[in-house]
N, C-alpha and C positions, 0 to 999 in steps of 0.2 A: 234908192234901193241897193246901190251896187256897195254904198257904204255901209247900211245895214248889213248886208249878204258877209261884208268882207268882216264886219266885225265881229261876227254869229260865229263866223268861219273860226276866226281867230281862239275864239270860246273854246269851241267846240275840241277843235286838233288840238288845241293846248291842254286836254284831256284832262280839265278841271272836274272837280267835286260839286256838284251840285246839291245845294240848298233851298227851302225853301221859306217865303214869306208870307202870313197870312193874309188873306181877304181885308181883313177887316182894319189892315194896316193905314189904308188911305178911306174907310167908311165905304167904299163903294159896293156896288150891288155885285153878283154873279147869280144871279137865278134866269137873266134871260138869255138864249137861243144861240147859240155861235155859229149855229148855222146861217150864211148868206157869205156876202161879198164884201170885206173889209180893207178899204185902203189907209197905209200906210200913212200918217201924219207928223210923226217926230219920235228919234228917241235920245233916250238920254241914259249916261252912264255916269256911276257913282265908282270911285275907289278908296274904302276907307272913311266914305260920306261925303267927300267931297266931290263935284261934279269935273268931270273929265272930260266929257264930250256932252253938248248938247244941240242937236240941229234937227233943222225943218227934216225931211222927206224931199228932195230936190228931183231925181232921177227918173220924175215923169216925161215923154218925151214931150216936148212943145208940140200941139198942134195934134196929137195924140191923144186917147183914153189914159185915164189913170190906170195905174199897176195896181193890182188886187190879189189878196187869197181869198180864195174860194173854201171855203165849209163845206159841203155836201153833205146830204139826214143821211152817206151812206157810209159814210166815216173818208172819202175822199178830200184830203187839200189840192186843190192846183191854183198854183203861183204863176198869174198871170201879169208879161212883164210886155209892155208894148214898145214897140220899136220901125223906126224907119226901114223899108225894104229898098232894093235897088232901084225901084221906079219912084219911089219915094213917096211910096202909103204905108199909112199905120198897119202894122202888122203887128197880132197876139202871138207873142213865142208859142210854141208847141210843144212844152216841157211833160215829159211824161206826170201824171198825180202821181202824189204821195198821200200815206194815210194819216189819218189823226183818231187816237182815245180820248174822248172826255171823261173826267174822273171827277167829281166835286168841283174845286177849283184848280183844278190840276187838266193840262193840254198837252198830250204828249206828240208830236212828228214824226213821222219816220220815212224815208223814201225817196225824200226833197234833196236837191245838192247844198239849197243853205238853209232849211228852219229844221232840221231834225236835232232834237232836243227835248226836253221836260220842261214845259212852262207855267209858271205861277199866275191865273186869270186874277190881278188885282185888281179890276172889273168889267164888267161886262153888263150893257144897258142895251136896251133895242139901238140907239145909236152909237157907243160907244164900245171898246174893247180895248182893256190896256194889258199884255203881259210882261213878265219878271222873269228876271235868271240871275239867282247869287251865286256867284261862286268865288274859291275862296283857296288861293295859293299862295306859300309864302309868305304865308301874313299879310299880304293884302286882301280885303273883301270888293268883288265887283260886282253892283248891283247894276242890271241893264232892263232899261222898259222901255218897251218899243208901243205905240199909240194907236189905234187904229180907227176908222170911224166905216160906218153901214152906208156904203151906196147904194 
């Protein structure tokens, strides 16, 4: 998560132009629910179509819950990220929520310290949830999809 977080970040401050990609670009569905609890499985980054970064989701803690966002039907996200406390129990951070608009295939954040952004839902299944973010500086295009599946 922490390289996801750090590369969203990077996105984000480098005050890029956002783009968007259709649904329909990889066939997948978007008509079901985003609401629940979605952990983190892989992303991958394109620059220019070439792949640049591609890895697992590693930053669960051993021995630990998985890290999760949370949807809520009230428009709240909370990014839940667990971690070893001094006694050394799993502990859920206690990160304040952030909100989220669903719009067609469009997810927008806002609130979060790292997913606030406009996102492209390239699909979304009872189990599955994958989104997009192109943007596009200096002639470079970076496409980034981050993976997610329904606990």
């Amino acid at each position: 998560m922490k390289k996801i977080k750090l590369v969203l970040a990077a996105v984000i401050f480098a005050g890029l132009a956002l783009t968007s990609c259709s649904s329909s670009d990889d066939g997948g569905g978007t008509s079901a629910s985003i609401v629940g609890k979605w952990t983190p499985t892989k992303t991958i980054i394109k620059i220019n179509g070439q792949t640049a970064f591609d890895e697992a989701y590693a930053d669960n803690e051993a021995g630990c819950d998985k890290d999760y966002l949370e949807f809520t039907a009230a428009g709240a996200l909370n990014d839940v990220v667990y971690f070893h406390n001094v006694d050394n129990a799993c502990e859920a951070d206690a990160a304040t929520p952030g909100t989220y608009t669903k719009t067609g295939n469009s997810v927008t954040v806002s609130g979060t310290a790292d997913y606030d952004d406009t996102y492209t839902i390239a699909k979304l299944t009872t189990s599955e949830l994958r989104v997009t973010t192109t943007t596009t500086a200096q002639g470079l295009t970076q496409v980034t999809t981050i993976y997610f599946t329904k606990v």
